[in-house]
C-alpha positions as a Markdown table, in Angstrom:
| # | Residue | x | y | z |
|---|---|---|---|---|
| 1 | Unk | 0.0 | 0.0 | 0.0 |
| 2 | Unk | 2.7 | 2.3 | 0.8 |
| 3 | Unk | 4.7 | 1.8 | -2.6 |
| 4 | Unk | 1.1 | 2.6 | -4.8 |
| 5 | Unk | 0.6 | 5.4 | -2.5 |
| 6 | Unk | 4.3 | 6.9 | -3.8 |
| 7 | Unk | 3.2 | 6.2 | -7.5 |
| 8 | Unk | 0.1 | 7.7 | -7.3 |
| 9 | Unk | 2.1 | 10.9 | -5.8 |
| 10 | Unk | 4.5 | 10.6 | -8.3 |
| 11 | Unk | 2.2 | 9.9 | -11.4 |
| 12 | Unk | -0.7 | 11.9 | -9.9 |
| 13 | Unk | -0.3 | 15.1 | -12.5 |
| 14 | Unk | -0.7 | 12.7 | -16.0 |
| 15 | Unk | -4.6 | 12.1 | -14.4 |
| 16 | Unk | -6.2 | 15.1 | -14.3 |
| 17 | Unk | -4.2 | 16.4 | -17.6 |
| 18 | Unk | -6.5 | 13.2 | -18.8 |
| 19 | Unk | -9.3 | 14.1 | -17.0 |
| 20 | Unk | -9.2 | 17.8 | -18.1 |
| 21 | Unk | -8.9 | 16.7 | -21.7 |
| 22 | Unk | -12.1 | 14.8 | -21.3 |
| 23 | Unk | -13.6 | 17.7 | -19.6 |
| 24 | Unk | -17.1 | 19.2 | -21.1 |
| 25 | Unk | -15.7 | 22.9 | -20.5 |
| 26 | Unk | -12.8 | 21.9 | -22.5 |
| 27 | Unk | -9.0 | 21.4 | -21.3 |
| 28 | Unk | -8.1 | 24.7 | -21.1 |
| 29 | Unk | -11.3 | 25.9 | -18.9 |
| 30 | Unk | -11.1 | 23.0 | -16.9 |
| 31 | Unk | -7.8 | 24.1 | -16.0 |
| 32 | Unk | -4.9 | 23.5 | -18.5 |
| 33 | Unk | -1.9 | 22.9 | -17.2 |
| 34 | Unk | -2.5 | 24.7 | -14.2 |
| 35 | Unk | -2.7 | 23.0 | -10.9 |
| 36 | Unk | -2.3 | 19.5 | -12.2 |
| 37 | Unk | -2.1 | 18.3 | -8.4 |
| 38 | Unk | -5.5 | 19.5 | -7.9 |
| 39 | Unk | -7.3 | 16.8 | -6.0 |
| 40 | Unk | -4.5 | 14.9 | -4.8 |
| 41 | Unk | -5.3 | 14.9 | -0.9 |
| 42 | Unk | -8.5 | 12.9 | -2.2 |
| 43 | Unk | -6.3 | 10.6 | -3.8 |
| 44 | Unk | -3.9 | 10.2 | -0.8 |
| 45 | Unk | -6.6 | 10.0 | 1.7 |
| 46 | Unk | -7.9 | 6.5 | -0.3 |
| 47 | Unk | -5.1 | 5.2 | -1.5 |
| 48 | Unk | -3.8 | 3.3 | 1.2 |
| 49 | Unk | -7.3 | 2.2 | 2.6 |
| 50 | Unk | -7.9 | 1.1 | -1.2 |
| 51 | Unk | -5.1 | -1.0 | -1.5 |
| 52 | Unk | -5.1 | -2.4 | 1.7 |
| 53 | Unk | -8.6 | -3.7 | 1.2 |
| 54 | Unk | -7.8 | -5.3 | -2.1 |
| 55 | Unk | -4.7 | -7.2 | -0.3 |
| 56 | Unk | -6.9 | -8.2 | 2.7 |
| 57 | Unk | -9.9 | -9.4 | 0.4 |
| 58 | Unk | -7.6 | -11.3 | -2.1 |
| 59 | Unk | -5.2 | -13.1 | 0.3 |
| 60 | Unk | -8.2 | -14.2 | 2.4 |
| 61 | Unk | -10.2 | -15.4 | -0.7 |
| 62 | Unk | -7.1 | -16.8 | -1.3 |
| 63 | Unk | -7.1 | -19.1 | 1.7 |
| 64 | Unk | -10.7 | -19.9 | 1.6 |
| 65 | Unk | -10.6 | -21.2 | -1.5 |
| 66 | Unk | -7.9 | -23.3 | -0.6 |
| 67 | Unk | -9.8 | -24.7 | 2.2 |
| 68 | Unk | -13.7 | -24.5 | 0.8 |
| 69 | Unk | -12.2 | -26.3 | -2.5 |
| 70 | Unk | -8.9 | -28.1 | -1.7 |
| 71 | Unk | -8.8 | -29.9 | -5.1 |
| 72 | Unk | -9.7 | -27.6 | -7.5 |
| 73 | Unk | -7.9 | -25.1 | -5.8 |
| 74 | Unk | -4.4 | -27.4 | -6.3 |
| 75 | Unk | -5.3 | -28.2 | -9.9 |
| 76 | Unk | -5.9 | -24.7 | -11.1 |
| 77 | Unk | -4.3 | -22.2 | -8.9 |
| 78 | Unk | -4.8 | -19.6 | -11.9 |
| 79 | Unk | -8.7 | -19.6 | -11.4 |
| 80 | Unk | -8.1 | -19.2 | -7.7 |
| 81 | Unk | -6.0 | -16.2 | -8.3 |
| 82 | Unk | -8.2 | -14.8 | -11.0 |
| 83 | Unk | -11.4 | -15.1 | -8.6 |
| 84 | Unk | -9.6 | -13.9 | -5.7 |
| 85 | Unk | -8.5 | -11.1 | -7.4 |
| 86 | Unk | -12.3 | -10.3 | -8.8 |
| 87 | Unk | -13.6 | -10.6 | -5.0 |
| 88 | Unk | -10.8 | -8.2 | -4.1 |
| 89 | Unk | -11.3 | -5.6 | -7.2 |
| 90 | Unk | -14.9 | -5.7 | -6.2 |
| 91 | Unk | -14.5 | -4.7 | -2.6 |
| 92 | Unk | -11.5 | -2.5 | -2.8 |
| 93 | Unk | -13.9 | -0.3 | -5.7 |
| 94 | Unk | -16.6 | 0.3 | -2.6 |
| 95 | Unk | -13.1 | 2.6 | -1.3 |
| 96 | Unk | -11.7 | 3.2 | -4.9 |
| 97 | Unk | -15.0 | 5.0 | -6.5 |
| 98 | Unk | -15.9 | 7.5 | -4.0 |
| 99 | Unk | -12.1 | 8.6 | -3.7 |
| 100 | Unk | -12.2 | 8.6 | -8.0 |
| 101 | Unk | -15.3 | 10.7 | -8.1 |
| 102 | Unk | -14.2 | 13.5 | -5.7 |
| 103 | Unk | -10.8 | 13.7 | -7.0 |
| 104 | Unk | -12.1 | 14.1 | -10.2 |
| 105 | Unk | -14.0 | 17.2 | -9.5 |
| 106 | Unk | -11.5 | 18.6 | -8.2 |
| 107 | Unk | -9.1 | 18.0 | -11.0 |
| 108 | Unk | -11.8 | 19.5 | -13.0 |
| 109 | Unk | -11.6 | 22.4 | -10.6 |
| 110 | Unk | -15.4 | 22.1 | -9.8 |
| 111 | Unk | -14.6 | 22.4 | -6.3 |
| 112 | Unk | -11.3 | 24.2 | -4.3 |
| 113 | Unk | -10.9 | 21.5 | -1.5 |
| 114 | Unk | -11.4 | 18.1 | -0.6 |
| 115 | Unk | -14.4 | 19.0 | 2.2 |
| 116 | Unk | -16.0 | 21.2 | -0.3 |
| 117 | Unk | -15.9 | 18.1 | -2.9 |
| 118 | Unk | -17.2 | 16.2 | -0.4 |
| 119 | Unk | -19.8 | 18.2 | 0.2 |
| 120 | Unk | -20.7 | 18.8 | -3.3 |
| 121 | Unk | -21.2 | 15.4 | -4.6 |
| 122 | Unk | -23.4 | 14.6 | -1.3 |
| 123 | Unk | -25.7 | 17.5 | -2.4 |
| 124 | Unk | -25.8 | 16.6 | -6.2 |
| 125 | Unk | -27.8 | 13.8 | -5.3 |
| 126 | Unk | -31.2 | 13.0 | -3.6 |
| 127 | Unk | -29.5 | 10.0 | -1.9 |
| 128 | Unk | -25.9 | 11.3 | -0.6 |
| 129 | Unk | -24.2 | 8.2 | -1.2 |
| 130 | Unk | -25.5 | 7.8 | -4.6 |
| 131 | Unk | -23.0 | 10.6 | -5.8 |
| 132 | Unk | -19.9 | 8.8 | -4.6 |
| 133 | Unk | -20.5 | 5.3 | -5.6 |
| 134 | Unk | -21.6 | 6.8 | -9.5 |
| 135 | Unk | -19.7 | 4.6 | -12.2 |
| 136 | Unk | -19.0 | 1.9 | -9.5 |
| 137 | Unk | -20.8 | -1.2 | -11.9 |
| 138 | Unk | -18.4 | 0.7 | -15.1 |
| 139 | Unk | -14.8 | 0.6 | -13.0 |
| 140 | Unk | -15.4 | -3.0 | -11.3 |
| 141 | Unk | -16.0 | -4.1 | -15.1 |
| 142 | Unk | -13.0 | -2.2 | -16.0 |
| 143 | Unk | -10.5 | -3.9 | -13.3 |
| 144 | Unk | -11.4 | -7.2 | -13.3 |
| 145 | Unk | -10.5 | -8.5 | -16.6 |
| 146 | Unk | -6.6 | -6.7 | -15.8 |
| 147 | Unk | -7.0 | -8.4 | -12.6 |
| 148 | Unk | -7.6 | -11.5 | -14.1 |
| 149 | Unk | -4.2 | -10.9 | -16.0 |
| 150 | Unk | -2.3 | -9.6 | -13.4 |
| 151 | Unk | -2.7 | -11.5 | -10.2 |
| 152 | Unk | -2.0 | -15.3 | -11.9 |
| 153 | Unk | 1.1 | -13.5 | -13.5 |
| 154 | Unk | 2.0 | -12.1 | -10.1 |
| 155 | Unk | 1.6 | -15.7 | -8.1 |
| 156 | Unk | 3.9 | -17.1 | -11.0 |
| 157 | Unk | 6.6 | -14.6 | -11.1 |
| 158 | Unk | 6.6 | -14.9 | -7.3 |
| 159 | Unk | 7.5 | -18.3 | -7.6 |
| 160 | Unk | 9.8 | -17.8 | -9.7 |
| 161 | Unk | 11.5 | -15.3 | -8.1 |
């Protein structure tokens, strides 16, 4: 958690140059080039808690399916890993999608701070949760195909390493 909380510091400023570019307003009203580490504390605040949910929720998946299914989980470790990596994707996005929908307002410079982007996607909404978990179904369909890439890959090269 600590090593993708670095990269996301590091590679924060290439998102919301992406995110301005996508921008209604345009990139240049959205913001240019100006204050690319806009939203940033939103990002910092859940990426820790993010990843550290996806690591808890895939090793433990990990195990049950070892135990649950001791046999199948022997013969194909890959579907293991690829279903313990879904569960995991799936949990981490219930931390991931709020954190992505605030910082993304920001970036867009719709609001100056993280409270005030806090409060403004709670009031968007009739329901104030409904704000933050918008595009939640989209980005757990997004991650779990990589993850079902990524995570066998990862058991394998950690063998072999």
């Amino acid at each position: 958690p600590v090593a993708g909380l670095c990269v996301d510091v590091v590679l924060f400023p290439q998102d919301p140059l992406k995110t301005r570019l996508q921008a209604a307003s345009g990139f240049r009203r959205a913001g240019g080039f100006h204050g690319v580490y806009s939203g940033l504390s939103s990002a910092v605040v859940g990426s820790v808690p993010s990843a550290s949910l996806f690591w808890v929720t895939y090793d433990g998946a990990k195990h049950a399916a070892a135990r649950w299914f001791p046999e199948p989980a022997e013969r194909w470790p890959g579907l293991v890993y690829m279903c313990s990596a879904a569960v995991g994707e799936t949990v981490a996005c219930f931390v991931r999608v709020p954190v992505e929908n605030v910082k993304q307002k920001m970036q867009a410079r719709m609001y100056p701070t993280l409270l005030t982007a806090v409060r403004g996607v709670m009031a968007s909404h009739s329901n104030p949760l409904t704000g933050f978990y918008t595009g939640y179904g989209i980005t757990v369909m997004r991650d779990i195909p990589f993850a079902f890439i990524q995570f066998p890959l990862y058991e394998h090269a950690k063998v072999l390493l």
